[in-house]
C-alpha positions as CSV (number, residue, x, y, z in Angstrom):
1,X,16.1,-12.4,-13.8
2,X,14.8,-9.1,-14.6
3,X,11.8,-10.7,-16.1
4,X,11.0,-12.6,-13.2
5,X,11.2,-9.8,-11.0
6,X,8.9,-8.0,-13.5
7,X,6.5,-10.9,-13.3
8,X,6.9,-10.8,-9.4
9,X,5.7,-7.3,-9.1
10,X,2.8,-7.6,-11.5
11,X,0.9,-10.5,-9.9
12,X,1.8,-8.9,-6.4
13,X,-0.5,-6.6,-7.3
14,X,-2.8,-7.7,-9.2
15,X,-3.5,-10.0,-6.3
16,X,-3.9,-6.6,-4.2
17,X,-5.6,-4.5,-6.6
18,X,-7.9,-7.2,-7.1
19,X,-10.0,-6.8,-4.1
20,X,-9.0,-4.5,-2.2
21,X,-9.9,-1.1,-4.0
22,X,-13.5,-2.2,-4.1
23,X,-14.0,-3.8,-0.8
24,X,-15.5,-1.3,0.8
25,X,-18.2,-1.0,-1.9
26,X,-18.8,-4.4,-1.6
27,X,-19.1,-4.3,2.1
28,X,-21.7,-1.4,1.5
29,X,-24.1,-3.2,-1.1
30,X,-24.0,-6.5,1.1
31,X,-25.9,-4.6,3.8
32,X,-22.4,-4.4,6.5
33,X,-21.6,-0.3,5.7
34,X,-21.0,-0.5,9.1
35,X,-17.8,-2.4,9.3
36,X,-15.7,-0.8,6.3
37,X,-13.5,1.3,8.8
38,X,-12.9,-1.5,10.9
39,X,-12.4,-3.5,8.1
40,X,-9.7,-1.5,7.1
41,X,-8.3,-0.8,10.4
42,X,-8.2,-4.2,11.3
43,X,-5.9,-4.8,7.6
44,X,-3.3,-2.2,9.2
45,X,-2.9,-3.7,12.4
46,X,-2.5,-6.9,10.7
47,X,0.3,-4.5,8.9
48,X,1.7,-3.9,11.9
49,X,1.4,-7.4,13.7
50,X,3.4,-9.5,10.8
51,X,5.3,-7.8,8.5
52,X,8.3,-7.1,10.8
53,X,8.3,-11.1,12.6
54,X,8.2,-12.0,8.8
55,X,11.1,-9.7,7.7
56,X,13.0,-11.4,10.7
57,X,12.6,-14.5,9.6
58,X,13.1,-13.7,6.3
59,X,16.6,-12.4,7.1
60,X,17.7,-15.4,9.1
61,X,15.8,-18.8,9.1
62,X,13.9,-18.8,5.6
63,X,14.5,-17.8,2.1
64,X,12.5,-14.5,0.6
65,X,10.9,-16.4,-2.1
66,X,9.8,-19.2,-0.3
67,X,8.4,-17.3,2.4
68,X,6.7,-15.4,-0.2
69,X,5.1,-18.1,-1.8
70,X,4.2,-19.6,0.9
71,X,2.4,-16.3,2.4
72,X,0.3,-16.0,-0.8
73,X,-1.0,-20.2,-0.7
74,X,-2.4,-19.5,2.8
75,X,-3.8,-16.4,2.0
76,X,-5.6,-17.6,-1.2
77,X,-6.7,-20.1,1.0
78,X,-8.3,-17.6,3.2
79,X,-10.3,-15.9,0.4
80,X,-12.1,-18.6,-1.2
81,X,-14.1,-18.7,2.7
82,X,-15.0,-14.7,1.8
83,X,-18.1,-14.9,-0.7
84,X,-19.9,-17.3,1.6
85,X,-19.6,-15.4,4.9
86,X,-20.0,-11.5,2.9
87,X,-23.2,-12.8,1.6
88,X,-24.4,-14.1,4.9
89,X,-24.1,-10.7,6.3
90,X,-21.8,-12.0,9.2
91,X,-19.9,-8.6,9.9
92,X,-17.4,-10.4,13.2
93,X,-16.2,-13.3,10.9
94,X,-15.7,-11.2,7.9
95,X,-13.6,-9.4,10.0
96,X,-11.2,-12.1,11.5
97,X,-11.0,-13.5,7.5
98,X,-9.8,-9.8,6.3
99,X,-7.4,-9.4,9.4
100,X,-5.9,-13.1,9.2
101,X,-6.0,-13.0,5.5
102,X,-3.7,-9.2,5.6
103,X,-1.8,-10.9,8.4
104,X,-0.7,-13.3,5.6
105,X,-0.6,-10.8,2.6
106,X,0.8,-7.7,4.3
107,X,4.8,-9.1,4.2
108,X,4.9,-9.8,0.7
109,X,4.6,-6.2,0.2
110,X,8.0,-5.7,1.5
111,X,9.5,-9.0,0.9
112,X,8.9,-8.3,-2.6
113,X,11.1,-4.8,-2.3
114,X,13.6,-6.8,-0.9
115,X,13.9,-9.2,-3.1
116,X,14.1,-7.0,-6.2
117,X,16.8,-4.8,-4.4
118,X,18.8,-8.0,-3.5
119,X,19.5,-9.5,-7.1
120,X,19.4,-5.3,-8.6
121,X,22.5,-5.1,-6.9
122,X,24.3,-1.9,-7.8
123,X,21.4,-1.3,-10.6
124,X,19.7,0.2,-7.9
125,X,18.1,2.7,-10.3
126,X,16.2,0.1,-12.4
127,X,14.0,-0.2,-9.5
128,X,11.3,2.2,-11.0
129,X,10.9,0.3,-14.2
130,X,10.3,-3.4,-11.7
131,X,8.0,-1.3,-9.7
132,X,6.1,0.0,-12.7
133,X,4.9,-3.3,-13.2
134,X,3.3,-3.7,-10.1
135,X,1.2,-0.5,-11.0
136,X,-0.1,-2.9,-14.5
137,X,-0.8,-5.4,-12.3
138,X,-3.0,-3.4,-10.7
139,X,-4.4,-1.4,-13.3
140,X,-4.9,-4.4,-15.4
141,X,-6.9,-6.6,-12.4
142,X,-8.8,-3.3,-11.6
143,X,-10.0,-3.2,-15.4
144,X,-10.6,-6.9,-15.3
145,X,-13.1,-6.7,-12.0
146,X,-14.9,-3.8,-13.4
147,X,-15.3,-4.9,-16.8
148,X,-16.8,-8.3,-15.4
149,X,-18.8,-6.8,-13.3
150,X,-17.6,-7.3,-10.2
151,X,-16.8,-4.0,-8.5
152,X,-19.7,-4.4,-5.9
153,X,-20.0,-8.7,-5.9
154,X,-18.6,-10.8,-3.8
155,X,-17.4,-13.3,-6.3
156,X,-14.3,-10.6,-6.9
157,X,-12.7,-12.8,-3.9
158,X,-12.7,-15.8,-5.9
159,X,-10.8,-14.0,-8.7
160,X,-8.3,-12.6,-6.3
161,X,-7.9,-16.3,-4.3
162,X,-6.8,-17.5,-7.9
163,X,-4.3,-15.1,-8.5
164,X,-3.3,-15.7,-4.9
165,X,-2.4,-19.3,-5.8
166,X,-0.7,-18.5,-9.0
167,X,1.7,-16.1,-7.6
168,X,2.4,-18.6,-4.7
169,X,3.4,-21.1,-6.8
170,X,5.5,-18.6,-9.1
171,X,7.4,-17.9,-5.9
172,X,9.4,-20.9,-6.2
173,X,10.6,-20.3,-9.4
174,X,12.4,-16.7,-8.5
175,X,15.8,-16.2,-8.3
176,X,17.3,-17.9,-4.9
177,X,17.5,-15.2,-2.1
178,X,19.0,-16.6,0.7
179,X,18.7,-15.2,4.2
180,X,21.1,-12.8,4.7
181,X,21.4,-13.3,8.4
182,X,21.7,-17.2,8.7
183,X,23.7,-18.2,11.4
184,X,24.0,-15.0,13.3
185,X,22.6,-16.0,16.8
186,X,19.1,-15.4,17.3
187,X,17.9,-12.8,20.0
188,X,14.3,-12.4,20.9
189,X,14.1,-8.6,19.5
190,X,14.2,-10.2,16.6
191,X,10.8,-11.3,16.1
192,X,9.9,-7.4,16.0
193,X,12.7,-6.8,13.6
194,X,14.1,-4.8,16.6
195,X,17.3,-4.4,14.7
196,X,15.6,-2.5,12.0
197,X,15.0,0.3,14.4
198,X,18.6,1.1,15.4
199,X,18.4,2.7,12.0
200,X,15.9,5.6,13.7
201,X,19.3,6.3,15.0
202,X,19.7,8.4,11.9
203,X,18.1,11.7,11.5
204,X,17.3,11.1,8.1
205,X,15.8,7.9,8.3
206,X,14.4,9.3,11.1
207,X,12.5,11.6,9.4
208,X,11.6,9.5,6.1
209,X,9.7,7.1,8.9
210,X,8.0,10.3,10.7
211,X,6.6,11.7,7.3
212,X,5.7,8.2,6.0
213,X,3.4,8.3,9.0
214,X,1.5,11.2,8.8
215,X,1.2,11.0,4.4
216,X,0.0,6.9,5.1
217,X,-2.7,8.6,7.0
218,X,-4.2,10.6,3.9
219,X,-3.9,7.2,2.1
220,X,-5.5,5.1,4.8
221,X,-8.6,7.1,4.2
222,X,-8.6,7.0,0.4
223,X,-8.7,3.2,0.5
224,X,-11.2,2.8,2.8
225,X,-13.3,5.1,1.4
226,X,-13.0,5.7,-2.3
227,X,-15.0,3.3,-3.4
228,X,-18.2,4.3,-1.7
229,X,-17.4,7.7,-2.1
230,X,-17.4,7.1,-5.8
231,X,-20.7,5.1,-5.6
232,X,-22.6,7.9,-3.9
233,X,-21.0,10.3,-6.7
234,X,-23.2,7.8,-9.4
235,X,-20.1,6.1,-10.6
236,X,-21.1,2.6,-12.3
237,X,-17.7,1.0,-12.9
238,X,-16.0,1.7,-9.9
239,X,-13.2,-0.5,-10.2
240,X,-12.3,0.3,-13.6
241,X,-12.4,4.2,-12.5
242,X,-10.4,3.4,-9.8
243,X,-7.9,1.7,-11.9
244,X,-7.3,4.9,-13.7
245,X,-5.0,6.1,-10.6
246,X,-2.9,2.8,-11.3
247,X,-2.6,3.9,-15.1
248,X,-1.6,7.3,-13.7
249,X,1.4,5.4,-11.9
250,X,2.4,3.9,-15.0
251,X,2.7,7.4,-16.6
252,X,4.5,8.8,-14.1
253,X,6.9,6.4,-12.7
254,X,9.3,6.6,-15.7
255,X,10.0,10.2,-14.9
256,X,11.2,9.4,-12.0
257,X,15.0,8.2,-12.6
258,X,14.9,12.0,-14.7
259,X,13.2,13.9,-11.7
260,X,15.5,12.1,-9.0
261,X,18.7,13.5,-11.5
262,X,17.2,17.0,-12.1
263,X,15.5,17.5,-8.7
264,X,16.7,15.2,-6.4
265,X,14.9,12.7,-3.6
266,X,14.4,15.4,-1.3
267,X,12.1,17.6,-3.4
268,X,10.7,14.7,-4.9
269,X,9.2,13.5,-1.9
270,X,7.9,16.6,-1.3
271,X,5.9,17.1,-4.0
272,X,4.0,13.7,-3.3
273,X,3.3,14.1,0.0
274,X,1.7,17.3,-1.0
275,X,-0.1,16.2,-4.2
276,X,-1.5,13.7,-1.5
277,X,-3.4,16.6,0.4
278,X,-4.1,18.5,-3.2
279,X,-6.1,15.1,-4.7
280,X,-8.3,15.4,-1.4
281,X,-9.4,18.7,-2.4
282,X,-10.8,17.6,-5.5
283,X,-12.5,14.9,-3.5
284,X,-14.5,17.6,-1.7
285,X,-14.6,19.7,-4.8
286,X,-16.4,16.9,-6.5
287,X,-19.9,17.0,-4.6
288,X,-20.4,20.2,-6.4
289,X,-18.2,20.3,-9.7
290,X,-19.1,16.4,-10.3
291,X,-16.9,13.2,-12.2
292,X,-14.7,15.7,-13.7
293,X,-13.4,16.6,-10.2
294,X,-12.8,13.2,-9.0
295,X,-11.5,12.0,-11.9
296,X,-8.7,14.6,-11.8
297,X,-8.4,13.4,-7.6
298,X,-8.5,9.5,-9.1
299,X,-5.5,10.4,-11.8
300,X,-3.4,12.3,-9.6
301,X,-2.6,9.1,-7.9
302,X,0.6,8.7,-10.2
303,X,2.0,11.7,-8.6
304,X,1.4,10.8,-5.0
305,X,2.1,6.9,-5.3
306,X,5.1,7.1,-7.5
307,X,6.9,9.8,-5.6
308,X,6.1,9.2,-2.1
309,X,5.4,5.2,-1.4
310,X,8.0,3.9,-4.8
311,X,10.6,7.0,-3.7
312,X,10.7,6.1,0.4
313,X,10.9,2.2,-1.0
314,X,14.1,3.5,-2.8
315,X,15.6,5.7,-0.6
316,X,15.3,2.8,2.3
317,X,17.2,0.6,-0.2
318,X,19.7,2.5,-0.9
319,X,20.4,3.3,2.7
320,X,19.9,0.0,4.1
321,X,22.6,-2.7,5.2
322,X,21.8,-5.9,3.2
323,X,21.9,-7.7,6.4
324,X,18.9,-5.6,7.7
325,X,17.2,-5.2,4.3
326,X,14.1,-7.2,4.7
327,X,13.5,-6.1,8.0
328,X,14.1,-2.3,7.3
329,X,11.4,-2.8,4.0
330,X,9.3,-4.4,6.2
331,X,9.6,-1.2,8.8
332,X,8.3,1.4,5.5
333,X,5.2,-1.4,5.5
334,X,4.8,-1.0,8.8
335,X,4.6,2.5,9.6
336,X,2.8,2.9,6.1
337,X,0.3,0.2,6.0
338,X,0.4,0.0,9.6
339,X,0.4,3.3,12.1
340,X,-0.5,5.6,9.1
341,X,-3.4,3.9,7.7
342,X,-4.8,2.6,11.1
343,X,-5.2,6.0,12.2
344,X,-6.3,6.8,8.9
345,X,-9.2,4.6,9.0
346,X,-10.0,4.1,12.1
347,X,-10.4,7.9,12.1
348,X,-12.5,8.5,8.9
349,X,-14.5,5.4,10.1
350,X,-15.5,7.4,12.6
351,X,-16.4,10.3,10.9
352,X,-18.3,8.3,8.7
353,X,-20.3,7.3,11.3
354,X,-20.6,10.3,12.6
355,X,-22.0,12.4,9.4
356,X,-22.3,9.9,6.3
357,X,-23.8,7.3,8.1
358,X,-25.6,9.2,10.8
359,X,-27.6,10.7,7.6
360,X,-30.6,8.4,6.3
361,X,-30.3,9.7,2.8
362,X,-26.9,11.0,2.2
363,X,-26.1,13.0,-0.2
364,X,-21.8,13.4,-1.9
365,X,-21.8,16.9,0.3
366,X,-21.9,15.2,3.6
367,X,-18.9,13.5,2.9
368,X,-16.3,16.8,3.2
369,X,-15.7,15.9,7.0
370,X,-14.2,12.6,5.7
371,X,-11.5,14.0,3.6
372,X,-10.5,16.9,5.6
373,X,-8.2,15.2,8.2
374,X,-6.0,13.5,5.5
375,X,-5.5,16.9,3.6
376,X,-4.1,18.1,6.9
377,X,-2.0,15.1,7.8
378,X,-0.4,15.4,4.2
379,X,0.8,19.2,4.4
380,X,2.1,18.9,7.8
381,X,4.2,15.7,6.6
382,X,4.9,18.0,4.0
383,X,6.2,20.9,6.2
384,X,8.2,18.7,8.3
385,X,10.1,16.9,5.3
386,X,10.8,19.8,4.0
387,X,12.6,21.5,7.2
388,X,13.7,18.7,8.6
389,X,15.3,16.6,5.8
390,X,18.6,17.4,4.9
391,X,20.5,16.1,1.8
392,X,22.8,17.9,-1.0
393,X,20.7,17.7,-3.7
394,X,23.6,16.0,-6.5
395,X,24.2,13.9,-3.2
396,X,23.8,10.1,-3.2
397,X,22.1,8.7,-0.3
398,X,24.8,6.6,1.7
399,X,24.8,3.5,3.1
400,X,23.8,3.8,6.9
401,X,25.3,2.4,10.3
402,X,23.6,-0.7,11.5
């Protein structure tokens, strides 16, 4: 079983790494600049749309893995119609393919969770080394497109389509994870996991979904602009530079059963949601000091990843009821790559426009305005975790009141 929860996580993200590090790159050299922050915005509302109707369903009427497999068929489906319309520079329908294609993908991210926290059972704190996994995925896809050649071409969505269909038909094969909920009656909150947010109830949780919010918006604009950021800097294999973050992960992430021992979740949270605002800097420092500087912003992704989006995962399932699992994973997707990273992109797309774009001959300087709003948005999530958060640090986190 832990295998094929190891297998699970990989392919999850390789499917995500895949495309979507580089899809603002690609959207710049196919002549539609234009439409990256919208492109982007439009994959977090999509975040927000399905992921809690999904976990609802998930917990009552359908099985995780099926509902998982059957996400990633339709969305594979979805991306084989990308090259085609990308190519033919038609900006609306590449749109309405990325939003209905994240309205499909977007779930999986917390059914997934939920799925490996179900059959860990009180082996809670092998978590990390499933997650880790997910981080090769995405290193190893992020390699794969750059060393083919594919950071900039459309035909990347044909690779990520085919590892769409392979992980949807792996889906069947997991372990059984029934729905939790079946045969409680139905009630029409459910369909926005309404249930999940009796948890808010709890200061806590409260404040884990507040801080999630404001860090989601530093990473909203890293993905959407990271890739052309890096193409304007004169990098050549963006994916495979990119990638490096993901490798980062894989460094980091098995320090953190000893950091959650020696320093606890509290101040481990802390320090990625302020390494999230630190990694910007080097952004800006980078039009001046050049690849070393980004580079050093690129690798410091193991920090910020591995103890802010893997931690909050882990903290939410150890405090969840099992009966409200899938919705309450889905609720950390939704405020993180939902709210956050819609205001983060829809807000640096703007920006963009604004200096970036507005310039006919850019140069890496202009882009400071773009990463100045996430570094703020991180330190303030940082300063309000930090007051507002309040557990013993040898204190386990314990299960809440639905």
């Amino acid at each position: 079983m832990f295998v094929q929860l190891v297998v699970m996580m990989l392919l999850e993200f390789a499917v995500f790494g895949s495309w979507f590090a580089t899809v603002g790159l690609v959207l710049a050299t196919n002549g539609l600049p234009t439409i990256i922050g919208t492109a982007f915005t439009l994959a977090a509302v999509a975040a927000i749309v399905s992921p809690m109707l999904l976990g609802a369903v998930g917990d009552r009427f359908l099985s995780s893995q099926k509902a998982l497999g059957l996400a990633h068929l339709l969305g594979g489906a979805v991306m084989l119609f990308l090259p085609a319309v990308v190519s033919a520079r038609a900006g609306g329908l590449v749109l309405g393919l990325i939003f209905v294609y994240m309205l499909f993908f977007q779930p999986t991210l917390g059914l997934t969770n939920a799925i490996a926290f179900r059959h860990l059972g009180a082996n809670q704190k092998r978590f990390p080394y499933i997650r880790v996994f997910g981080t090769v995925g995405w290193v190893v896809a992020g390699f794969a497109v750059g060393w083919m050649g594919l950071s900039s071409s459309v035909n990347l969505f044909y690779v990520t389509a085919a590892m769409s269909f392979a992980l949807g038909l792996y889906s069947f094969t997991l372990p059984n994870t029934p729905p939790p909920a079946r045969g409680v009656r139905f009630a029409v909150g459910d369909l926005v996991g309404a249930k999940a947010f009796r948890l808010l109830r709890h200061r806590n949780y409260a404040v884990l979904m507040v801080c999630a919010l404001f860090t989601s918006v530093s990473l909203g604009v890293y993905n959407t602009y990271a890739s052309p950021y890096l193409g304007a800097l004169g990098f050549s294999n963006v994916a495979g530079t990119l990638a490096l973050g993901q490798a980062a992960e894989v460094a980091f992430i098995v320090t953190v059963p000893f950091v959650l021992k020696h320093v606890g979740m509290k101040w481990a949270l802390f320090a990625g949601m302020c390494m999230w605002g630190v990694r910007l800097a080097f952004f800006i420092q980078a039009a001046d000091a050049g690849h070393a500087a980004a580079i050093a912003a690129i690798v410091l992704q193991g920090i910020c990843n591995d103890f802010f989006l893997v931690l909050a995962a882990m903290y939410v399932g150890q405090v969840a009821p099992v009966e409200l699992m899938a919705q309450a994973q889905g609720m950390l997707i939704l405020v993180v790559s939902g709210f956050g990273q819609c205001i983060g992109s829809y807000a640096s797309g703007r920006i963009y426009d604004a200096t970036v774009g507005a310039q006919a001959h850019s140069v890496a300087a202009d882009w400071s305005a773009v990463w100045t709003l996430p570094i703020g948005s991180a330190l303030l999530a940082a300063l309000i975790w930090a007051l507002l958060f309040r557990q013993p640090h040898k204190q386990e986190a314990v299960p809440l009141d639905a």
